[in-house]
C-alpha positions in Angstrom: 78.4 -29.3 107.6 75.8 -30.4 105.0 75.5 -30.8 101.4 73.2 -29.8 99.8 72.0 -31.7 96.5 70.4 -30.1 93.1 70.3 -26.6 94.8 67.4 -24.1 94.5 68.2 -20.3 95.0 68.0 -17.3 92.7 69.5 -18.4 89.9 66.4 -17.0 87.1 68.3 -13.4 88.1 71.2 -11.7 86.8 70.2 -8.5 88.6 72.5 -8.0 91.6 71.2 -6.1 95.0 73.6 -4.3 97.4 72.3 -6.6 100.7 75.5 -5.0 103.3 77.7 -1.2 103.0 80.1 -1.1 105.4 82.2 2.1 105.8 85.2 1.1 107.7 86.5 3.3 110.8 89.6 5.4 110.6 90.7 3.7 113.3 90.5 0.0 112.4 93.9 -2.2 112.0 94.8 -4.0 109.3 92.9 -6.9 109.0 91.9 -10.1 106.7 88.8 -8.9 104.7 87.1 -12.2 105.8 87.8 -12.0 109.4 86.7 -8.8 109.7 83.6 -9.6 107.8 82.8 -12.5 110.2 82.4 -9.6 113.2 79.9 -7.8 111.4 77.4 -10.1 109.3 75.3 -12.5 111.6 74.8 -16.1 110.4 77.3 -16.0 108.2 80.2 -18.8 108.0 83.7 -18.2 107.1 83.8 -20.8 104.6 80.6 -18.8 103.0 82.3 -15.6 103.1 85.5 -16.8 101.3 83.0 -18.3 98.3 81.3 -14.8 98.0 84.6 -12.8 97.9 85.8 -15.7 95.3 83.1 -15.2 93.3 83.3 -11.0 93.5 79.9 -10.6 95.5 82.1 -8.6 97.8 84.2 -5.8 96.5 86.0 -3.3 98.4 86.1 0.5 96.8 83.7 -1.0 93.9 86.7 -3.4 93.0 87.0 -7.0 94.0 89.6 -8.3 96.1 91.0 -11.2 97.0 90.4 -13.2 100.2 93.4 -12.4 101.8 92.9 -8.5 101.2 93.6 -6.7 104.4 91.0 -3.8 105.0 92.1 -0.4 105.7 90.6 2.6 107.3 87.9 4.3 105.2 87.3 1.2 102.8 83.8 1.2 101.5 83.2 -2.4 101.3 79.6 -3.6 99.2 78.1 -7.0 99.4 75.7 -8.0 96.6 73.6 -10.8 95.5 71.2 -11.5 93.4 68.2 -12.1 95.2 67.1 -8.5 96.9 67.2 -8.4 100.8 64.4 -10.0 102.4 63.5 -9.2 106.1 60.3 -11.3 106.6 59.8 -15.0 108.7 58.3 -17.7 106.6 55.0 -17.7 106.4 53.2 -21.2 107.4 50.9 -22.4 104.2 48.5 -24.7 104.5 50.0 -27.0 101.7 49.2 -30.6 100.8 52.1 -33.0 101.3 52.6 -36.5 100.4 54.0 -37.5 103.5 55.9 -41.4 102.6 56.7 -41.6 106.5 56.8 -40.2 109.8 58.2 -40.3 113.4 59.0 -38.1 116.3 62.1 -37.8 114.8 62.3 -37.1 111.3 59.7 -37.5 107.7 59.9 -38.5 104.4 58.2 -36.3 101.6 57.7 -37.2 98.3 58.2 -33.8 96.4 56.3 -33.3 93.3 57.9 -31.4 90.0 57.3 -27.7 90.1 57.7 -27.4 94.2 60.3 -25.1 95.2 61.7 -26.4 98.2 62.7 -22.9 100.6 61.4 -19.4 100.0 63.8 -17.4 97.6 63.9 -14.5 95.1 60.6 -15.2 93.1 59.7 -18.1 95.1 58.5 -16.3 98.8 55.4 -18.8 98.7 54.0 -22.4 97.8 57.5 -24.1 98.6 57.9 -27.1 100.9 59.3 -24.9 104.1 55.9 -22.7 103.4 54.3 -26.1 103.9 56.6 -27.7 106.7 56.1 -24.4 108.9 52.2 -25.0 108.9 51.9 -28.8 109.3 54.8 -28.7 112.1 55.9 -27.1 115.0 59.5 -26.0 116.0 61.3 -27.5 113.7 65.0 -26.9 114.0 67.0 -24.4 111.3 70.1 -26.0 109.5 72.9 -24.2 111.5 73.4 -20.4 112.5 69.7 -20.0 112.6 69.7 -19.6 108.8 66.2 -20.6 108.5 65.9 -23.5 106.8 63.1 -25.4 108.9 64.0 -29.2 109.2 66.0 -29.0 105.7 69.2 -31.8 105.8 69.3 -31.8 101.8 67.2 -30.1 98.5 66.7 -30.9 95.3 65.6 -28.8 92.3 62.1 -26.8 92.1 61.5 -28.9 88.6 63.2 -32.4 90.0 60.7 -34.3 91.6 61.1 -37.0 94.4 61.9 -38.2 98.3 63.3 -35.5 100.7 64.2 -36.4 104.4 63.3 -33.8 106.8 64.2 -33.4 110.4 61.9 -32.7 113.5 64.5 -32.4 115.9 67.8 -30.0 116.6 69.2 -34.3 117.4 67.8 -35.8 113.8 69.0 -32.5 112.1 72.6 -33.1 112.7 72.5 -37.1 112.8 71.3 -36.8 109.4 73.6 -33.8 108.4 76.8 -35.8 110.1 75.7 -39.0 107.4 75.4 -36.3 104.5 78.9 -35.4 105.0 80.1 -38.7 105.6 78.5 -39.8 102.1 76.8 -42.1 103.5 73.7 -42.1 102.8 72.6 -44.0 99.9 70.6 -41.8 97.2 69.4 -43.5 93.8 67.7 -41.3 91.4 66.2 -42.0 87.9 67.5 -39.8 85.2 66.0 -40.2 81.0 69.1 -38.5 79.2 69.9 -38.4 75.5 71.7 -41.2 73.4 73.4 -44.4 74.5 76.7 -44.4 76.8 79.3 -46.4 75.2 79.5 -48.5 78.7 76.3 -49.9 80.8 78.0 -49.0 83.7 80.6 -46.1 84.6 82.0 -43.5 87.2 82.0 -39.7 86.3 84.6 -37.8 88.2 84.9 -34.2 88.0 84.9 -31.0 90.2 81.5 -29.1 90.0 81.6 -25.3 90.3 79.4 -22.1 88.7 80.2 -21.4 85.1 82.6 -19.1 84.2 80.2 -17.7 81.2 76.8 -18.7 82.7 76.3 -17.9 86.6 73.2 -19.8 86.0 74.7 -23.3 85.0 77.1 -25.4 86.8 80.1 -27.2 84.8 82.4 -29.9 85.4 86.3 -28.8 85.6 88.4 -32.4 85.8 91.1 -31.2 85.9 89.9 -30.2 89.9 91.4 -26.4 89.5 87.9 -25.3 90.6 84.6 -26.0 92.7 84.1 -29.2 94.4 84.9 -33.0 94.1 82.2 -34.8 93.0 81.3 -38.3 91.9 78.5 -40.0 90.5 77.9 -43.7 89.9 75.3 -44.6 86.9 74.0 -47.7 85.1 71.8 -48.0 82.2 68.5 -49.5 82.8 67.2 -49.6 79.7 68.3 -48.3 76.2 65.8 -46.8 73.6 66.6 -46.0 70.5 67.9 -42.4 70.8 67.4 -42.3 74.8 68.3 -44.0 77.8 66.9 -44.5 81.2 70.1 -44.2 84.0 70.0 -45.2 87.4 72.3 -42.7 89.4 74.0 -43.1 92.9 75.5 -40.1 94.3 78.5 -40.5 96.4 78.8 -36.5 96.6 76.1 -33.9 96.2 76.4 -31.1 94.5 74.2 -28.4 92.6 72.9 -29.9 90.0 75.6 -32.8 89.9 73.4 -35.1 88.3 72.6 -32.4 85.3 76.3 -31.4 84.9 78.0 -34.4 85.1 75.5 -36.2 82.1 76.2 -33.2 79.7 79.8 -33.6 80.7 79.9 -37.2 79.3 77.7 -35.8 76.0 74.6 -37.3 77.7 72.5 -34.3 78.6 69.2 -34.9 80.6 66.2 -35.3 78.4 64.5 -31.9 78.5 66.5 -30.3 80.5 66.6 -26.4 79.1 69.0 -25.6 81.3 71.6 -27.9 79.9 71.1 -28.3 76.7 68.4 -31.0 76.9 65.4 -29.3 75.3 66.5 -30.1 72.2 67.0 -32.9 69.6 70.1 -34.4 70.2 70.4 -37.8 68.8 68.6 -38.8 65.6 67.6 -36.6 62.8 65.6 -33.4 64.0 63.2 -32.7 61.1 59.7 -34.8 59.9 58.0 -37.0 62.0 60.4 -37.7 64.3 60.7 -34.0 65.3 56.9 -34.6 65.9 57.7 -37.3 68.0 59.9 -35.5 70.0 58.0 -32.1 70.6 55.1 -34.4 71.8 57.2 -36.1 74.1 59.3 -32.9 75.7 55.1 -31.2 76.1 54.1 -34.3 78.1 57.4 -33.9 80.3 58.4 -30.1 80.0 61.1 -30.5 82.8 64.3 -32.1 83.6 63.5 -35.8 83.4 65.1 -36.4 86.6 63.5 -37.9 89.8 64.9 -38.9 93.3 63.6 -42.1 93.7 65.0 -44.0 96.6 66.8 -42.4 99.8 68.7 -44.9 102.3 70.1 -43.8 106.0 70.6 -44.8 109.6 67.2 -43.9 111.8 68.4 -40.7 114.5 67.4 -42.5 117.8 66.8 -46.4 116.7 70.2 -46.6 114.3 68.6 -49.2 111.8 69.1 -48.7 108.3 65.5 -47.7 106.4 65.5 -47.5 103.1 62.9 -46.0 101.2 61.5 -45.7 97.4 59.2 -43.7 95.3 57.5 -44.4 92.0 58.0 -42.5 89.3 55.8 -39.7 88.6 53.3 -39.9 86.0 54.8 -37.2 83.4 57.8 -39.2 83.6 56.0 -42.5 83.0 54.4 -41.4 80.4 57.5 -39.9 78.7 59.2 -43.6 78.9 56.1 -45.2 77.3 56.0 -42.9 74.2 59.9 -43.6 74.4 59.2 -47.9 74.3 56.7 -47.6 71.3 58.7 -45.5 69.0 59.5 -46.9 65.8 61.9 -45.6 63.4 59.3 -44.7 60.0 60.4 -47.1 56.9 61.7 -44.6 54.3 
């Protein structure tokens, strides 16, 4: 099993697409809606199926059930999702990479802001898979052939930084196995709005899709829904209305990072998807509403970047830890950040 981290798919849509119509027979017994779901959709895990009837992508007589439903003769049951069904392979794309390293076993890729990482709804070309599939051969799926060539982890389209891919069916689930184990060691660099009261903290809070937004992910502590999740952060430097955060995950999920800064009132610093895009500390009007408009055009994306990625080589077993700089956007964006002065009224 895998996590995935800052997770791409078709969340730009709020169009849904009937993908499956399944008529049952008059003859069929009594049977958990999952399990008999399981005997007629390939690729598809349990655990996924459960989320989708959850989350009402499945209904049964254009009503949604609950997982436990027990489908009866003549039920129409629909599945839906947002992206509209797609029967095509990937098509290989002769793609620049910035390759960081590479073995027999496994690479590193430094992924730059604005890369989608696997073909989706809007996004069939240009990604990193497009890419992968041209510059190498055979690389294994994730698991039940799903079609995610060499992909152990992701991060957003607009989130820029390292990415370990597997060559191998071996690396593919040595990595995966250290995913799920939470061990390996990711550090990323995250510029979010105002000051946290301490240097240093732990944020602790389920992460699951909103409940008024499909698009945004929130943060339930109380853990009545989504997914434990934790995230270590320290301040590495304060500016006067922003502050540069250096983030370990000990979990990844979609868009942790994101939800679990506006969570604590610290939203990432031009993030539009959270809130960021927007003054949030200081006064938002003269000058300093200048300041900021100039700043958010020189970075207009999540100022977020996966900087360093540690974990335990597939066939040697020694520890390699490796770290990016930061891109330049994101450079620059702390520069303007270190040379603002408040004006003298």
């Amino acid at each position: 099993m895998v996590e995935y981290i800052e997770t791409e798919g078709a969340e730009d849509s709020d169009e849904l697409y009937e993908h499956h119509r399944i008529v049952v027979d008059k003859g069929q017994a009594l049977l958990r809606l999952d399990k008999f779901l399981m005997d007629r959709l390939p690729n598809v895990t349990r655990n996924k199926l459960q989320g989708a009837i959850r989350s009402e992508s499945v209904q049964v007589n254009q009503k949604p059930v609950k997982v436990s439903y027990k489908v009866k003769p003549l039920d129409v049951i629909t599945v839906t999702l947002a992206e509209p069904p797609r029967d095509t392979d990937i098509v290989p794309e002769n793609i620049s990479l910035d390759i960081v390293y590479e073995d027999e076993e496994l690479l590193l890729v430094n992924k730059p802001a604005g890369m989608v990482v696997h073909p989706a709804y809007n996004n069939w070309s240009g990604t990193l898979v497009n890419a992968l599939t041209y510059h190498l051969q055979n690389l294994p799926t994730h698991r039940n052939g799903e079609g995610r060539p060499g992909l152990v982890h992701r991060i957003d389209k607009d989130t820029s930084g390292l990415l370990v891919i597997a060559k191998t069916d071996y690396s593919m689930a040595y990595l995966a196995k250290q995913f799920y184990d939470h061990s390996i060691e990711r550090t990323y660099y995250a510029l979010v709005w105002g000051v946290p009261k301490e240097q240093e903290g732990t944020i602790t809070g389920h992460v699951g899709r909103s409940a008024k937004d499909r698009k945004v992910m929130a943060v339930y502590p109380a853990g009545d829904y989504g997914k434990h999740a934790v995230t270590h952060y320290k301040v590495l430097r304060s500016f006067k209305y922003v502050s540069l955060l250096k983030c370990n995950l000990e979990t990844g999920r979609t868009h942790q990072i994101r939800a679990h800064m506006k969570h604590i009132g610290h939203p990432l610093f031009s993030d539009a998807t959270y809130g960021g895009d927007k003054i949030l500390y200081g006064n938002p009007s003269g000058t300093y509403k200048s300041f900021v408009d100039n700043a958010f055009k020189l970075m207009p994306r999540q100022a977020l970047h996966a900087k360093s990625l540690g974990f335990l080589h597939p066939s040697t077993k020694e520890f390699l830890q490796f770290d990016s700089e930061l891109p330049e956007d994101f450079k620059a964006v702390l520069e303007k950040w270190a040379l603002y002065e408040e004006p003298i009224v």
